[in-house]
N, C-alpha and C positions, 0 to 999 in steps of 0.2 A: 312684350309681345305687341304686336301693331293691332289695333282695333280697328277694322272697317267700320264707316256708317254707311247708307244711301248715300250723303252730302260728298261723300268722296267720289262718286262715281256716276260719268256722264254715257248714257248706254245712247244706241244709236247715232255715233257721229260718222261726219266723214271729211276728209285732207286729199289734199292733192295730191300731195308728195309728203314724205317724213319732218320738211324743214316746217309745211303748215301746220301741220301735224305736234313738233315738239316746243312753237310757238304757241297754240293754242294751250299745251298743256302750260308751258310757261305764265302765260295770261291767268290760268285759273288759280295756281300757285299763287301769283304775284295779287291776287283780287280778294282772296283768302287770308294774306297777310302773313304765309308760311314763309314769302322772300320779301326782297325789294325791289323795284325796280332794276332792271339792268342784268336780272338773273337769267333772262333766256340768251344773253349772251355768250354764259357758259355754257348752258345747252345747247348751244350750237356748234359752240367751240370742241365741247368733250363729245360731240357725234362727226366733229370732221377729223378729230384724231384717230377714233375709232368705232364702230360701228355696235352701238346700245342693242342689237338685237341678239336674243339670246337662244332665241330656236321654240319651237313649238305655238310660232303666231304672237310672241310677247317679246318686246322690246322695253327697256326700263333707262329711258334718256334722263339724265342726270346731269348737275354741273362742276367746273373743273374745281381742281380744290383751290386755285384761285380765288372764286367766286363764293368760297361756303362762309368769309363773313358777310354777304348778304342774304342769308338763311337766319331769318329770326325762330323757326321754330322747326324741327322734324316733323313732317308727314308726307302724307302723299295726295297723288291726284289721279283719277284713273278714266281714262276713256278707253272708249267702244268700238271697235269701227266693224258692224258685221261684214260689210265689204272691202272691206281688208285696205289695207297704206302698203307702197310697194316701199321696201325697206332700203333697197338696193341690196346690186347681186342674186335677184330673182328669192329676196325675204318679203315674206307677206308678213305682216300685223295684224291680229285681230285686239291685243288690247295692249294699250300704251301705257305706260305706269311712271308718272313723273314723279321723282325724286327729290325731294327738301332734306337735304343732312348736315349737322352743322359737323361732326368727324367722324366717328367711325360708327356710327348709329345705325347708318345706313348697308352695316354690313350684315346688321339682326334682322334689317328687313328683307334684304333681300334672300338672307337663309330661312326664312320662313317663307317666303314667297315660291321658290323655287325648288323645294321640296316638295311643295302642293303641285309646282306646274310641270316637273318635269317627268309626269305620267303621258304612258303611250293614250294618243288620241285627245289632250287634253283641249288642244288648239279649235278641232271640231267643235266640243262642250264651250270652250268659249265663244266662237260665231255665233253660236245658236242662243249661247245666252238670254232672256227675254224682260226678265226682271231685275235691278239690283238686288235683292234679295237671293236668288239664282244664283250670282256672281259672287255674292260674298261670303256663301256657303260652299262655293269652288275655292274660294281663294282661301277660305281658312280651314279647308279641308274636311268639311261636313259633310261632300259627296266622296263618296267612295271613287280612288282613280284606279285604285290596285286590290288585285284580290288579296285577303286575309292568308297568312301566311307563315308560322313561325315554328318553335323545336316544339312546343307543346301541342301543335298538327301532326306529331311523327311518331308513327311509334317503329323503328327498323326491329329486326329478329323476333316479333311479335309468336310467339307457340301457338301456332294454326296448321291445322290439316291441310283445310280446303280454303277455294277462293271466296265460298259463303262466309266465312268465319272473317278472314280479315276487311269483308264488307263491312260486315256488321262491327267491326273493330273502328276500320276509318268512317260510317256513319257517326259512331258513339261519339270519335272525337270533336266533329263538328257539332253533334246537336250538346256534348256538352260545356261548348265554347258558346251557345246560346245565338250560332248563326241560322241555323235552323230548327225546325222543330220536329213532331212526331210522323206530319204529313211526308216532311224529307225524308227519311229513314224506311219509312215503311214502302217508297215508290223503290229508293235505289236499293232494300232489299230484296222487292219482288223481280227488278228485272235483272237481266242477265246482264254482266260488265262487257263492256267489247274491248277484243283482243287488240292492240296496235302492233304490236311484235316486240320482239326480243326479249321476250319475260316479263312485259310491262302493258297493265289493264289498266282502263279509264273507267270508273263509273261517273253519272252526272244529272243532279235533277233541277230543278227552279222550283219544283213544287215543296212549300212551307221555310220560304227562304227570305230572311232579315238580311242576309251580308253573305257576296259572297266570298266563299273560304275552301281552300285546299286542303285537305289531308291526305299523308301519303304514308302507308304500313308495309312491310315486308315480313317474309316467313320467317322465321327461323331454320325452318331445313325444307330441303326439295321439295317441289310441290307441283302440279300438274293439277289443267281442264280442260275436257275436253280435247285432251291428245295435246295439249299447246301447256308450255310451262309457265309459270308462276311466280316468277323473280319481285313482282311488286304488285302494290295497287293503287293511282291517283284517284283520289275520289273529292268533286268539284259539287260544291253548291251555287247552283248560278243563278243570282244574285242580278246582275248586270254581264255585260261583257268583257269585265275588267279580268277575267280568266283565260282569256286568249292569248294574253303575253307567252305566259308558262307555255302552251299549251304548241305557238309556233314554235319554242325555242324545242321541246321534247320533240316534236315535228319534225327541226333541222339534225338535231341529235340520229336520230331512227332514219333519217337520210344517208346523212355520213356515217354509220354506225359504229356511232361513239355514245348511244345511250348508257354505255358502264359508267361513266361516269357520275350516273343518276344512285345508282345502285354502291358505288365504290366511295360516295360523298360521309362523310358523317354527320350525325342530324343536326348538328348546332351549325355548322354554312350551309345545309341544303336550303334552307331560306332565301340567303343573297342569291345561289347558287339560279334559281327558279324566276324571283322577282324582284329583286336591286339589281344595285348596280354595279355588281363585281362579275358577273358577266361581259365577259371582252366581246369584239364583233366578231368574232370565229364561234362563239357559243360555249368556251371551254375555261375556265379559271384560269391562271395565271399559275403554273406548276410549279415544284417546289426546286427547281434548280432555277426560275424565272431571276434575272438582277435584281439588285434593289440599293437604292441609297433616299439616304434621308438630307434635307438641303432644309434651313432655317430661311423665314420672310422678313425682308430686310426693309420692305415697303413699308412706310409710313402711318398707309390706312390701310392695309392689308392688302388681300386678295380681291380690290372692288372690281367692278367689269374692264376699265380698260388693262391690267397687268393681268386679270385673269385670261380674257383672250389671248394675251400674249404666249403665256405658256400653254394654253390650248393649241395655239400655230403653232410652236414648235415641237410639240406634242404627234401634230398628226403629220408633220414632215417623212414619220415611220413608220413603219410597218409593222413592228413592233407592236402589240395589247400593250399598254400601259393605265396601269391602274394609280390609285394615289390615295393617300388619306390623311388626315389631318391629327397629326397627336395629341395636339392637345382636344380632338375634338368630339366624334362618341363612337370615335375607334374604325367607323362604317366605311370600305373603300370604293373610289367610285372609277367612273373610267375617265383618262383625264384629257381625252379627247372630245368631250363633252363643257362645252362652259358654263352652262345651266348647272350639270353635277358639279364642277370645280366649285361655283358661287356658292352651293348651299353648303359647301365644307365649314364656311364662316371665317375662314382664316385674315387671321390678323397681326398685327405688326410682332416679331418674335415666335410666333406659330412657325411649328416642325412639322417639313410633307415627308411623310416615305411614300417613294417611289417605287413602284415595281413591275419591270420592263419582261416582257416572255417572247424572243423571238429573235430572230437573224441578227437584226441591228440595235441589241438590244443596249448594250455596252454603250455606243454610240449613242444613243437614243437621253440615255440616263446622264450623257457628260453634257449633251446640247443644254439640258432643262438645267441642271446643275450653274453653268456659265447662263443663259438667259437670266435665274434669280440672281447669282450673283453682280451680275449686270446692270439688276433692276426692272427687269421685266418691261423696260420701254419707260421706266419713271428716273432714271439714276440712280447713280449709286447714294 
């Protein structure tokens, strides 16, 4: 696991351009005694192949594997730019994360790294940043980026009358997840839940709240309030803002009205379902007649940033949801048009993706990515 200190981390800079920018980082590597000299040649080299930015204001410039016997030791270097490095292509940077790896080391950081960053709005938290201490409680995931979320928040068929009762059901589960306390419970008992439609109530308080956490209960049988039915109930301790993810996607769901799907889920994926990343950009999982094939990584040092871009390009060539996950990895699928999600897969050399394509070109979709690994993903074969 990567340690942060302060020593790794310079807040308030600022670059012209990315090349000042991944030379400076180069400079404090090489000043630290992590490389030798001659190392930002590689980092110059592996950002003119391909582009270190990874999305969300974080770029992680690195050098070619050329270059990794002059890496005396693993770590990193991290600058700050609150006024952002234009990355090209209209990418902004807020924080630059230079890379020392002598082989595949660097594929544990960046899966820790990018598990923490590839929460919605994370990029704002980093600008704002003020302290390294700030920072490296972001980066080691100390701040909450996503609401609390898991099958032990759920109780479906719960034997309830009324909508009072499966309150006090999805209260109990939070306050006895120890995210909130008795202040929380007693506010979303007293008021009345509001209706959104199609059988699905929101309660929601701040008040007596440690962390915020989703619970969500449904009846066991028919149920009605006030003239309006009773299909469910989400009940949000907020915490922070970090519940508004959930909260647009149910939003687009009641749009389209496709919110059965909330209801027709079973509780061990409603999780992904709400707050990872098995979520396609249509808002619907990947159905059970979706393609799929499994394709082995042939790549040397795995899945690092530049072959993982690669197949993120020919990933979003589609229209096609394409999901993916890593077998040997902790099973979790992500979307694979995402490179930030790709990177935290961790995938490394012999590591199996299954693929899973839902959509028009979906067949097509699954043969491109197939021939790109075996291709080599832009490294050779």
């Amino acid at each position: 696991m990567l340690s942060l200190t302060r020593q790794d981390i310079a807040l308030n800079q600022s670059a012209n351009d990315k090349t000042a920018a991944i030379s400076a980082l180069a400079g404090e590597l090489t000043r630290q005694g992590l490389v030798a000299e001659g190392y930002v040649k590689g980092m110059l080299a592996r950002e003119a192949q391909n582009s270190t930015f990874l999305g969300s204001g974080i770029a992680i410039p690195h050098g070619t594997t050329d270059t990794r016997d002059l890496v005396n030791q693993t770590g990193v270097k991290i600058h700050h730019f609150p006024q952002g490095v234009d990355w090209g292509d209209g990418n902004i940077v807020y924080l630059a994360i230079g890379i020392a790896a002598k082989s595949d080391e660097h594929l544990g950081i960046l899966k820790q790294l990018t598990k923490v960053l590839s929460a919605d709005g994370v990029a704002e938290q980093i600008q704002q940043c003020s302290s390294e201490d700030a920072l490296i409680a972001l980066l080691n995931g100390e701040t909450q980026l996503e609401a609390d979320f898991d099958a032990g928040l759920i109780a479906l068929n719960f034997p309830a009358t009324d909508l009072l009762q499966l309150t006090a059901v999805a209260a109990g589960l939070i306050k006895n997840r120890q995210a909130a306390g008795h202040g929380f419970v007693a506010d979303v008992i007293a008021s009345d839940p509001s209706y959104l439609g199609q059988g699905l109530w929101l309660a929601k308080s701040s008040q007596d709240v440690s962390r915020t956490t989703l619970s969500f209960v449904t009846p066991s049988q028919d149920a009605a309030h006030q003239d309006k039915p009773v299909k469910g109930l989400l009940m949000i301790a907020a915490g922070n803002g970090t519940y508004q993810k959930p909260l647009k996607l149910i939003s687009k769901w009641l749009y389209q009205q496709q919110l059965q799907v909330l209801f027709e889920t079973e509780a061990a994926k409603l999780p992904s379902l709400l707050t990872e990343s098995e979520v396609t950009e249509s808002g619907v999982q990947a159905g059970e007649d979706a393609n799929s094939a499994v394709y082995q990584i042939r790549n040397a040092h795995g899945l690092h940033a530049r072959p993982g871009a690669m197949l993120v390009s020919v990933a979003k060539k589609f229209e096609s949801a394409i999901q993916v996950r890593n077998l040997q990895g902790d099973g979790a699928a992500v979307n694979a048009k995402s490179l930030m999600k790709v990177i935290a897969l961790g995938v490394k050399h012999g590591h199996e993706l299954e693929f899973t394509a839902d959509g028009a070109d979906a067949t097509q979709a699954l043969n491109a990515i197939g021939d790109a690994i075996a291709a080599g993903l832009g490294e050779g074969k």
